[in-house]
N, C-alpha and C positions, 0 to 999 in steps of 0.2 A: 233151921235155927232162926233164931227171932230177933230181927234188928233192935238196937239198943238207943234210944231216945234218952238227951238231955231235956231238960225243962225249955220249952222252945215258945216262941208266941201264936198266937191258935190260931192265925191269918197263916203260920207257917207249916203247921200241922193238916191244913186242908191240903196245901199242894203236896207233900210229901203223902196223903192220902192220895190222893189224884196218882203219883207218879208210882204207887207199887200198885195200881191197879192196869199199869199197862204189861200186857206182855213180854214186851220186848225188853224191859229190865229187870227181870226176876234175879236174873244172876249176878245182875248188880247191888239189890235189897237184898240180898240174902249174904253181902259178904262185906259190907262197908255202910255202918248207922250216914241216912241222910245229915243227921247234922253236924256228925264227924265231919264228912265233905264240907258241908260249907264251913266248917271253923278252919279246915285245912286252907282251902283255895282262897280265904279270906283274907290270906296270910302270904299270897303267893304275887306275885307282880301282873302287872294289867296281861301281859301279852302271853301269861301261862293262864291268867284265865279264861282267857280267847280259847286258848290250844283244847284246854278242859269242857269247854262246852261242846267239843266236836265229839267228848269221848262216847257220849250216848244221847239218845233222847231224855232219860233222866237223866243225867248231871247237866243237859241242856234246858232242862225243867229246872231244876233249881237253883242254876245260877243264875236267871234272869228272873228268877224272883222279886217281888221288893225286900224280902226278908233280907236275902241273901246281899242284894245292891246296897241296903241302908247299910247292915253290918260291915260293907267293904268302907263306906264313905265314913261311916263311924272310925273305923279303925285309920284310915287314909288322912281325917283329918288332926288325929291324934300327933302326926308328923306330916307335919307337910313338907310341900319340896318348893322349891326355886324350880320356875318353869322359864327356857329359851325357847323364843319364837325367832328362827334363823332364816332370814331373808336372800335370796339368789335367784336369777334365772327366773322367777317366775314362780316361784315356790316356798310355800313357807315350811321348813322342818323343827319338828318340837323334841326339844331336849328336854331332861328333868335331870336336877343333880340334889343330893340330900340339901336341908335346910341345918346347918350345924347350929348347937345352941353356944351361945358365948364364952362358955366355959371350955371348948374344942379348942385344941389344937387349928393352925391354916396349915394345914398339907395339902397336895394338892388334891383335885376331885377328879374324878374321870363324867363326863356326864353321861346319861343315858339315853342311847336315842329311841325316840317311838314310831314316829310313821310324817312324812309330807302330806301337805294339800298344793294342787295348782290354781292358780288365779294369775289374771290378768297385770292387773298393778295396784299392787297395796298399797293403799291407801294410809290407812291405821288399823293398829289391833288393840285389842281393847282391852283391858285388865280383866283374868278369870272370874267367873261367877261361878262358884258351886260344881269347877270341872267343865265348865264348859268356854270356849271363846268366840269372841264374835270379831271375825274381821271384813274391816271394806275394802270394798274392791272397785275398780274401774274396769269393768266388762265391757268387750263390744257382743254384745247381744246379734242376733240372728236376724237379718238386714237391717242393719244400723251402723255407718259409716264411722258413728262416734261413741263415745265413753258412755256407759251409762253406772249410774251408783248403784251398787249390789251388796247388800250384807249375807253374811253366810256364817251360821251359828256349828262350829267344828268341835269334836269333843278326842281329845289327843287319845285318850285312852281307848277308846274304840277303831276310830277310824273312821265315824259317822260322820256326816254335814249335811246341813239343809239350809239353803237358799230361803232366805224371807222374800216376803213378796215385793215387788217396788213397789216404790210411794213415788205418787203423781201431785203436782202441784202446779197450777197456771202463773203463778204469783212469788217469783221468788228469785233473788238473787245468789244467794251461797244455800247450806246446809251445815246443821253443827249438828253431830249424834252423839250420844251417849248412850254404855249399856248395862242396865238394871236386873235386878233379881230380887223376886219377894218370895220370903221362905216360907210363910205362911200358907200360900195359894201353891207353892213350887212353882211357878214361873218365870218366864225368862224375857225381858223387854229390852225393846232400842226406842228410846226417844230418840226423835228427830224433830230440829227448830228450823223452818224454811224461814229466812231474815231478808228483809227491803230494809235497803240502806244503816244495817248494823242489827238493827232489832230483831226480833222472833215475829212474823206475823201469823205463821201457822201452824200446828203444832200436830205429832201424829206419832203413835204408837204402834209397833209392830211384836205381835205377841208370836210369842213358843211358848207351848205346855207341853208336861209329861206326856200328853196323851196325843201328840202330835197334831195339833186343832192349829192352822197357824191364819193370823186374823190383823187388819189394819185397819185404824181408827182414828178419828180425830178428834182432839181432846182442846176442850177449852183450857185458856190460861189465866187471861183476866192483866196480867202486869206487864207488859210489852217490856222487855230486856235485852240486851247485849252479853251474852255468854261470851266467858274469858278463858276458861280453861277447860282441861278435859275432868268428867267427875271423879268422884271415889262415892261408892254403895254402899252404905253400914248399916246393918239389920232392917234393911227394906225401904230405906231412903237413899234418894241418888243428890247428891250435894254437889253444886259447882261454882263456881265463882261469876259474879254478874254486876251489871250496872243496868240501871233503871235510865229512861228517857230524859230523867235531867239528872245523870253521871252519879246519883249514888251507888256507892259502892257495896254490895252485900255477899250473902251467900243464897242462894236459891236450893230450895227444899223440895224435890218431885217424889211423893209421895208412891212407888212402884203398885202396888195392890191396888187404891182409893183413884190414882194417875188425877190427882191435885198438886197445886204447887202453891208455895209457902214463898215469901222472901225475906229474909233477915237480913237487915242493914247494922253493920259493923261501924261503932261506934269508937273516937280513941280513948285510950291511947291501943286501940289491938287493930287501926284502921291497916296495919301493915301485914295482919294475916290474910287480905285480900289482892297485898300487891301481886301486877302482873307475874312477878315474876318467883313467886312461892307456887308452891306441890300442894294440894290436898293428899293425905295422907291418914290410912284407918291406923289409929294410936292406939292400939290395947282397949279395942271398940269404944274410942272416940274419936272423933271429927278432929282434925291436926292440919297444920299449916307451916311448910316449912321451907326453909328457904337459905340456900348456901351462898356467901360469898368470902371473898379476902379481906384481909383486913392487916394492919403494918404494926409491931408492936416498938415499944420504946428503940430499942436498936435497929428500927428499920426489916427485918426481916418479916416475911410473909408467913399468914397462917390461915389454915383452916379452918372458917367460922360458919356457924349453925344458927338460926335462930328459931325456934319451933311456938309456934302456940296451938295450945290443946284445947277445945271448948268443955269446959265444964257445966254447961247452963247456955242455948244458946239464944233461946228465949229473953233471957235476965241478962244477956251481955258478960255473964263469967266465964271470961278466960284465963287460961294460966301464960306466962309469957316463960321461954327458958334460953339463957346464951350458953351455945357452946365453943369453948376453940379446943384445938388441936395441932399437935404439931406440925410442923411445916411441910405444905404439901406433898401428901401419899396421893390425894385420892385424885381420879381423875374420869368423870363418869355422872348419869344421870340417874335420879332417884327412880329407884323400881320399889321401895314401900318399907314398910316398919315390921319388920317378923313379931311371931308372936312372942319373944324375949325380949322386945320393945328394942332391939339394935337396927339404926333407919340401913339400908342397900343401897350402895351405887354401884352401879354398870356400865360400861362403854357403851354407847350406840352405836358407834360404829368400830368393831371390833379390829385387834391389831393380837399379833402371836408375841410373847402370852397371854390370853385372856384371863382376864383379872374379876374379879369381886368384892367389893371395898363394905367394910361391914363394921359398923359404927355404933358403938355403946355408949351411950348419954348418959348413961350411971357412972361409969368408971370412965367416961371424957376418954377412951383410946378408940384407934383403930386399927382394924387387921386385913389384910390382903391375903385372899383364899383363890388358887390358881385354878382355872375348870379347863380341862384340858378332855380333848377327844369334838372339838366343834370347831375345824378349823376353814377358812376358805366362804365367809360369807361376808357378804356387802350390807348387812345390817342387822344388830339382833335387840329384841326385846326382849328385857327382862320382867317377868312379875315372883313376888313373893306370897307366900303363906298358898301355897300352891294344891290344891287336893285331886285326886284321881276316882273318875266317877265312875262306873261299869255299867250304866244303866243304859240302853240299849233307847233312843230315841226314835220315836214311832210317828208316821206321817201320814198325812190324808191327802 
């Protein structure tokens, strides 16, 4: 009997030729169309698609496909999830719990867990790229008395990690990293800024590609800066907050693919979307700045205030400026990001039972508390939103 083919793309019809030319799957082509499979297990959770590639050498042929990987991430990103990076003992464990859209009921979530990594002592971890994370680490390395800086790029859905290479530097007092993604090339980068007395004086790139090629460089900058916070990546620019050698205050633009850098200086009345003490934040794919505090209304009582600005034009200086309040304090927790429903997240960082999820609509000025229960017993968690699950299988040299 004759397998039965949907219209599929012809990158995908070669491996499906490859894979009924082998032997050992006959009786698998002759009882289940190749791209049934993949539309089934496309559909199926990371760690059943683990289970599925054991089932033969063909369904281990086409699920490491790129056919088969794009259409998981295609469909993964259709809904994303809220990812916990749960902190204990030397170990980070990765939760995922659905992303509800604002229309949802808060009942509570159960989360779901995927797999640990061990590390020395976390440092920071760093908001997902494309399914994948990068966290530092302070390793003692193999005769070495003392700490050394270690990034190590982890992908929750597999269970993969690969250690970047260290960066060496005679000339330096601190380290500021940030980690980038350009969709274009599909790669994955950490900037690093080795600083003398505040400023960046030398700057250096550490790459991961699909193809496992992993490379360090040093890249010119040209504007000696003071990096202020940590960045947010939007469609292949890493943006952070910065001051220049005589205290202007801007946003810095690193270019991820070209690995140029841009600086915009923030002009008022919007000079306060660079305050210390504002979030960069990807705003329904724009560049956002946000930032919470209290504030007392006529009666005296406390509320929850918002104030965001969005760049419209960051070039021309057009931003939009927006106030929110709310009522008297719900929320209590650190911004983990803006869903794609455009409601901002906050999170405890340092979690307490019940863990909570505070999820905040700027359209309708409310907020709701959504309970995630099943992650109990850790000494620190990090949230990130708009979360996607990659299956692609990261290959090293």
């Amino acid at each position: 009997m004759k397998s039965r083919r949907r219209n599929v793309p012809e990158g995908h019809n070669t491996i499906v030729d490859q894979c009924q030319s082998r032997t050992c799957t006959e009786e698998y082509s002759e009882t289940i169309p190749h791209d049934l499979i993949i539309e089934i297990v496309s559909r199926l959770p990371t760690k059943s698609v683990a289970r599925c590639r054991c089932v033969s050498k063909l369904w281990s042929s086409l699920l490491v496909h790129p056919y088969f990987t794009e259409t998981y991430l295609t469909r993964s990103s259709a809904s994303p999830k809220i990812l916990f990076a749960c902190v204990k003992d030397g170990k980070v464990s990765f939760y995922t719990s659905p992303q509800p859209d604002d229309d949802k009921a808060s009942s509570p979530i159960t989360a779901t867990y995927h797999m640990n990594f061990t590390f020395d002592h976390v440092i920071d971890i760093y908001s997902p790229m494309s399914g994948l994370v990068c966290i530092r680490d302070g390793r003692i390395l193999k005769g070495r008395k003392t700490a050394a800086m270690v990034w190590e790029i982890c992908n929750p859905s597999t269970g993969q990690s690969v250690i970047l290479p260290k960066m060496k530097s005679r000339k330096w007092t601190g380290a500021t990293s940030f980690f980038g993604y350009d969709p274009t090339e599909n790669q994955f980068k950490v900037l690093s800024m080795f600083t003398d007395n505040d400023f960046s004086s030398e700057h250096q790139v550490l790459t991961l590609s699909t193809t496992g090629k992993l490379s360090v460089r040093i890249v010119e900058c040209g504007i000696p800066h003071c990096p202020l916070s940590d960045g947010i990546c939007i469609n292949g620019v890493l943006y952070y907050k910065s001051s220049t050698e005589k205290r202007v205050r801007g946003i810095m633009c690193f270019d991820v693919r070209s690995e140029t850098f841009r600086f915009v200086k923030v002009m008022e009345p919007f000079i306060g979307a660079v305050h210390p003490q504002t979030t960069l934040v990807n705003y329904k794919g724009k560049l956002a700045s946000v930032m919470s505090g209290w504030s007392y209304n006529f009666i005296g009582e406390t509320c929850t205030s918002f104030v965001m600005y969005v760049v419209q034009d960051l070039e021309k200086q057009e931003w939009s400026k927006h106030n929110y309040k709310f009522a008297p304090g719900l929320i209590d927790g650190f911004f983990a990001g803006v869903t794609v429903a455009g409601e901002l997240v906050l999170s405890p960082k340092f979690p307490s039972t019940p863990f909570y999820v505070f999820y905040c609509s700027l359209e309708r000025k409310s907020i709701r508390r959504v309970e995630i229960q099943g992650m109990g017993g850790f000494k620190q968690v990090y949230t990130f939103v708009n979360h996607v699950e990659d299956v692609k299988l990261m290959r090293t040299v």
